[in-house]
N, C-alpha and C positions, 0 to 999 in steps of 0.2 A: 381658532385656527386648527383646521387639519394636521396630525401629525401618527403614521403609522408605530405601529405598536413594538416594542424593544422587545425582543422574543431573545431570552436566556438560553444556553443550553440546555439545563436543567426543565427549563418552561417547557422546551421543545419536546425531549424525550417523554416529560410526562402526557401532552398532549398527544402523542402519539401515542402511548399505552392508553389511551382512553379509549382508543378506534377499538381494541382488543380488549373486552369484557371480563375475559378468563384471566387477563393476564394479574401476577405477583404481584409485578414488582419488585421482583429479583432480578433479570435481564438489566431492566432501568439504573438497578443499583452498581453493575456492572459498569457501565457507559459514564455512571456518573464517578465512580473510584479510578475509572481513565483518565478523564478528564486531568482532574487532581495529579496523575502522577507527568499528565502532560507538560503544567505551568509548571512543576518544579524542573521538566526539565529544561522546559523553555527560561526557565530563571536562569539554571548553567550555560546553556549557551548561550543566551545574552550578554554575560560577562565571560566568555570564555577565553578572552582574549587580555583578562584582566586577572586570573589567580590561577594557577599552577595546574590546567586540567585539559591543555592540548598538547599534542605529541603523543608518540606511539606509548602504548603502557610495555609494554617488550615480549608483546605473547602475539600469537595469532587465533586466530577462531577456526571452528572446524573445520570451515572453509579454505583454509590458508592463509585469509585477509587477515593484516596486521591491524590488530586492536588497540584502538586509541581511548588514550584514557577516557574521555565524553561517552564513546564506547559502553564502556563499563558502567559508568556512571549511570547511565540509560534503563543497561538492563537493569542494574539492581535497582534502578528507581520503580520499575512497574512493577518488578516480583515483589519488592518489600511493600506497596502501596495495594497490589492485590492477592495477599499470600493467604490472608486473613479473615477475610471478608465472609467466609462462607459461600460463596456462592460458586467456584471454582470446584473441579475435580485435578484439574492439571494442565499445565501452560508447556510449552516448547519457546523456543528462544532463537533465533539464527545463530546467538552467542555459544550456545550449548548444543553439547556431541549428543546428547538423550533427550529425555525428557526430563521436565523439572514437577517433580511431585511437593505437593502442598505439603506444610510442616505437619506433622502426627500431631502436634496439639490443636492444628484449628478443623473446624469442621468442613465436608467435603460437600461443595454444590451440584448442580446442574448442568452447568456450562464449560467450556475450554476455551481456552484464549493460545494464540500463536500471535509472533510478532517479531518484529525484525525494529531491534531500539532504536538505531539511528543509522538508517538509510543514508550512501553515500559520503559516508565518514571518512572517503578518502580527499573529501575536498573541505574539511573542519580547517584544515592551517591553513586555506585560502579564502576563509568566511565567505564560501559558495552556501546557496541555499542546502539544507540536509534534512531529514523528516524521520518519522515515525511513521511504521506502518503497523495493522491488528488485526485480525481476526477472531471471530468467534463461534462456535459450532456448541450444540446441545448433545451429550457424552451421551454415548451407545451403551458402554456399560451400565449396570444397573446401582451399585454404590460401592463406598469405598473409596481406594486410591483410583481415579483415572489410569489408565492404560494406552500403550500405542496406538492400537488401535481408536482409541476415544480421539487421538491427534489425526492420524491416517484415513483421516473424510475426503470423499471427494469436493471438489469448490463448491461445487452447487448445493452442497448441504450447510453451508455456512448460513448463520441468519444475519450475522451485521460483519459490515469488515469498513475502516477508512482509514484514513491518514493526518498526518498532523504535518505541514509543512515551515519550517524554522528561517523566511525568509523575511524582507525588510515591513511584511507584517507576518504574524503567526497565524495561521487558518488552520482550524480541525474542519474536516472534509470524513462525511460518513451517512451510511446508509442500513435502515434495519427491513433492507426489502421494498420501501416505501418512498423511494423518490432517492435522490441524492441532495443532501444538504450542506451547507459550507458558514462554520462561523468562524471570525474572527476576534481573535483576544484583544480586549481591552484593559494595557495593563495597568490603566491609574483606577478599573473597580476590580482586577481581576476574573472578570467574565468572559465567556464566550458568548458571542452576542451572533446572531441572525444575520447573516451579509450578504450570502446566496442562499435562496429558495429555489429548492426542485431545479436542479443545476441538470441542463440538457447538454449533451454534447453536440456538435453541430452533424450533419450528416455526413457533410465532405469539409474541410481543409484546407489548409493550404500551407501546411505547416508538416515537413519529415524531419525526423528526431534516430540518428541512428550515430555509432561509431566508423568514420569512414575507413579510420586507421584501419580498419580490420576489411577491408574491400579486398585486397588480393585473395582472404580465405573463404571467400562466399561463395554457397552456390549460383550457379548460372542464373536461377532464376529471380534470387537476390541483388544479383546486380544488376540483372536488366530490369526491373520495375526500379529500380535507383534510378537508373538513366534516363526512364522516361517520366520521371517525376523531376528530373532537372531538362530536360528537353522545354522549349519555348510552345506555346500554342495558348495562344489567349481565350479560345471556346472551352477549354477546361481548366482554366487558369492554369498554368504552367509558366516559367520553371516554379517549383514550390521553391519555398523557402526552408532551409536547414538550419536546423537550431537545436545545440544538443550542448547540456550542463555534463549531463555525468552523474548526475544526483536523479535516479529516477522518481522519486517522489516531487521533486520536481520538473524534471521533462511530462511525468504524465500530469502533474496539476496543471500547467500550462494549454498542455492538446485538451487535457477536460473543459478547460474554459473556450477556447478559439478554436478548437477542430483540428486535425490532420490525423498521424501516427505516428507513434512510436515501435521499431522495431530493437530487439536484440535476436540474430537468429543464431541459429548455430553454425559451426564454419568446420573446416577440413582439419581444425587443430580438436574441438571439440564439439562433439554434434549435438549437444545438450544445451550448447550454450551457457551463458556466465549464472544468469537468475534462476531464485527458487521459486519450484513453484507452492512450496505450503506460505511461505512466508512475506510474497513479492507477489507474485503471477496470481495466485488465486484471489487474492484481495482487492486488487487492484482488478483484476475482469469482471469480478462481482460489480463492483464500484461504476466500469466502464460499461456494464450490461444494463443495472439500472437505470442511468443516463442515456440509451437510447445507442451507447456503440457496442461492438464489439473487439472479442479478444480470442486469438485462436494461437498452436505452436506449429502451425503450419500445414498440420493433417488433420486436428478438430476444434473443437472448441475446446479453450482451456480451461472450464468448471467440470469439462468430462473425463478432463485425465484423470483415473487411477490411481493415487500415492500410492507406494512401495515401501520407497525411504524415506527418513526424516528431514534431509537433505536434499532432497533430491531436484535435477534441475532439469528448464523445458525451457526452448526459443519462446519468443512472443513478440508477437504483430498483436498491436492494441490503439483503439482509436476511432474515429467516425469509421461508422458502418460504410459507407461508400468505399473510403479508402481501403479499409482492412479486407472488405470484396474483391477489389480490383488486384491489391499484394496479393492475397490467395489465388488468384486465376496466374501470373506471373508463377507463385511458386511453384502450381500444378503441371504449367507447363515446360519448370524449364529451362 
């Protein structure tokens, strides 16, 4: 009997470093010390609801957002799980006003890692879906402690970036340039196993993902591509359908799998809009590029912007290349 082959995480990555002759084996070891810090924290929020670790912790983060314990628990789950490793120069955090520098006793690697612990922690007290997002970029400086600048890459120099989404199954969702691939945890062997191969996003949709609450502050040309994506017209399928969690790691794994977009732009209140782009926006346009769509904040693509700051935020229209075409001609005009 016929039966396709159980491709591991671990199986995966290495297979994939074989396409690459030069490579370490240090990158791999990367992805694979992720992984690891993923299931523990997928262990917490599976019982989150069962020992003393939801609710606000009574701080907020640089951002302003109020930090929830799970929060916490996230960050320090990745930095303690890759502080050591060697392979790292220095990580950034959404949690964290700077940069986080690797301890003086361990040694200094290759690579940077950026990430944002747990996506959409505002909806943890209502066991809405919530995720992990990462990045990782190869350090400009030459040795040593990494530096800002080592974090302050443009997107497109990033070599792997994915997601981990924390819903009624757990999926790690990630790309090292080479297709986008999606596995799901299996938690009676504890694996990540093989469940989407080379995950395409569709060209067009039919699926818009935005906050309407915020329509009064939109530009003109934001509302009117709204409108006509709820306007009736069967030759292009219309009205789309509206479906929006709140939790972008999961509104965008959703449109990855079925097609549409996702927008957040910016409004008359802030014209930056709410998302960052090191820790949100670049990861996920990598993620969204590989798969065949695209991601722009209105004026280019978002792998081109420029970082500044370590915080720093951009709109984003993300999603089948069709749709994200049509919103840009809308925003251009207007």
């Amino acid at each position: 009997m016929g039966q396709s082959k159980i491709v591991t995480l671990e199986r995966h990555i290495i297979e994939i470093e074989r396409r690459h002759p030069g490579a370490t084996g240090n990158f791999s070891n990367v992805l694979r010390d992720l992984s690891l810090a993923f299931k523990i924290i997928w262990r917490e929020v599976s019982k989150a609801g069962l020992v003393n670790i939801l609710g606000a912790a009574g701080t907020q983060n640089v951002s302003g957002d109020s930090v929830k314990k799970l929060d916490v628990f996230a960050d320090e789950t990745i930095f303690k799980t890759m502080d050591h490793s060697g392979h790292l120069c220095v990580m950034a955090s959404e949690e964290h006003e700077s940069i986080i520098a690797i301890p003086d006793q361990y040694p200094k690697g290759k690579y940077v890692l950026l990430y944002d612990p747990l996506d959409g922690s505002g909806n943890i007290d209502a066991n809405v879906s919530i995720g992990t997002i990462f990045s990782v970029y190869r350090r400009i400086s030459h040795q040593g402690n990494g530096t800002i600048e080592d974090i302050l890459q443009p997107g497109y120099k990033q070599i792997a970036a994915g997601y981990v989404v924390f819903g009624s199954s757990t999926m790690l969702v990630y790309s090292t340039g080479d297709g986008v691939h999606g596995f799901t945890l299996d938690p009676s062997i504890g694996e990540f196993l093989l469940s989407h191969e080379d995950i395409k996003i569709p060209k067009r949709g039919k699926i818009y993902s935005v906050n309407e609450g915020n329509y009064k502050w939109w530009d003109n040309g934001v509302k009117r591509y709204i409108k006509h994506l709820q306007e009736e017209d069967a030759a292009t399928s219309r009205p789309y359908a509206s479906r929006y969690i709140g939790s972008l790691v999961a509104d965008f794994h959703r449109n990855l799998l079925y097609g549409g977009i996702y927008l957040y732009p910016g409004d008359a209140r802030n014209r930056n809009g709410k998302l960052r782009l090191m820790y949100e926006n670049n990861p996920l346009a990598y993620l969204c590029e590989q798969a065949g769509g695209r991601a722009i904040n209105g004026e280019k693509r978002i792998l081109d912007v420029i970082p500044t700051e370590l915080h720093q935020r951009t709109p984003l229209f993300i999603g089948s290349e069709e749709d994200v075409t049509l919103c840009e001609k809308f925003l251009r005009e207007g």
